[in-house]
C-alpha positions in Angstrom: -114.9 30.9 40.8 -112.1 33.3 40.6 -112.2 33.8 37.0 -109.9 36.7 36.6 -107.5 34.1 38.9 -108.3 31.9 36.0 -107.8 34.0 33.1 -104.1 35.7 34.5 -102.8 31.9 34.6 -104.2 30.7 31.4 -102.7 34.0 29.6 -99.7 33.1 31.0 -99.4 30.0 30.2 -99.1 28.4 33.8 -101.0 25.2 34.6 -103.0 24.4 37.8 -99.8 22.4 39.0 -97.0 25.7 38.2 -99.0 28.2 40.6 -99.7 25.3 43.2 -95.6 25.0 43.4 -95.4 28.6 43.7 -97.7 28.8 46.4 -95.9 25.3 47.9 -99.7 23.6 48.1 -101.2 21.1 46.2 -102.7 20.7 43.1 -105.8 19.6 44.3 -106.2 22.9 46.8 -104.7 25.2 44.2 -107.9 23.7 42.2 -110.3 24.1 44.8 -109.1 27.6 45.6 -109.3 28.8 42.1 -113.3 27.6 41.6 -114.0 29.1 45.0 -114.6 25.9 47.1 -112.0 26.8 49.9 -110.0 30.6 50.4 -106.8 31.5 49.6 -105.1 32.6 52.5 -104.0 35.9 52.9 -100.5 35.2 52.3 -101.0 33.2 48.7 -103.2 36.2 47.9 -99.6 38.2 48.4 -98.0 36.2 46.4 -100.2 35.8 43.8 -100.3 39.2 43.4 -97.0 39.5 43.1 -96.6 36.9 40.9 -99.0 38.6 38.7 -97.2 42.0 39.2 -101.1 43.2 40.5 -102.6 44.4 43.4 -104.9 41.9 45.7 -107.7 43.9 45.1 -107.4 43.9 41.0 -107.5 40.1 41.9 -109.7 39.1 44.4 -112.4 42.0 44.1 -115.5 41.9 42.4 -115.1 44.4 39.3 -117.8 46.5 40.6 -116.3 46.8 43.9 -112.6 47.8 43.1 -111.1 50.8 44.5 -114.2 50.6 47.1 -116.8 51.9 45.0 -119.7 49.8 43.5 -121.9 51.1 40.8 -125.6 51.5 41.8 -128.1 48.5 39.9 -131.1 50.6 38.4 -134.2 48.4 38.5 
């Protein structure tokens, strides 16, 4: 799931339906994009980011792994 995805558009009040218009897809695919079943394309990962006034990374990165560096797991 892409919950920071999730959390921009809930704290901005948009529904499911309001970013699927901005990205001109459905609802459905926005949905399935958002919980990970299917990719955003590059280009709606462009827009989303600038819709979000972020960068793709801040996005679509895993915390860990922004900026290119990921924190070592001690066992």
């Amino acid at each position: 799931m892409q919950s920071k995805l999730y959390a921009l558009r809930k704290s901005r009040n948009l529904s499911q339906e309001d970013v699927a218009k901005i990205l001109g897809i459905s609802r459905v695919s926005y949905g399935n994009k958002e919980r990970g079943d299917n990719a955003f394309t590059i280009d709606e990962m462009f827009e989303l980011a600038s819709v979000f006034n972020l960068s793709i990374a801040e996005i679509f990165l895993p915390r860990g792994n922004q900026n290119g560096y990921k924190e070592k797991q001690t066992i």
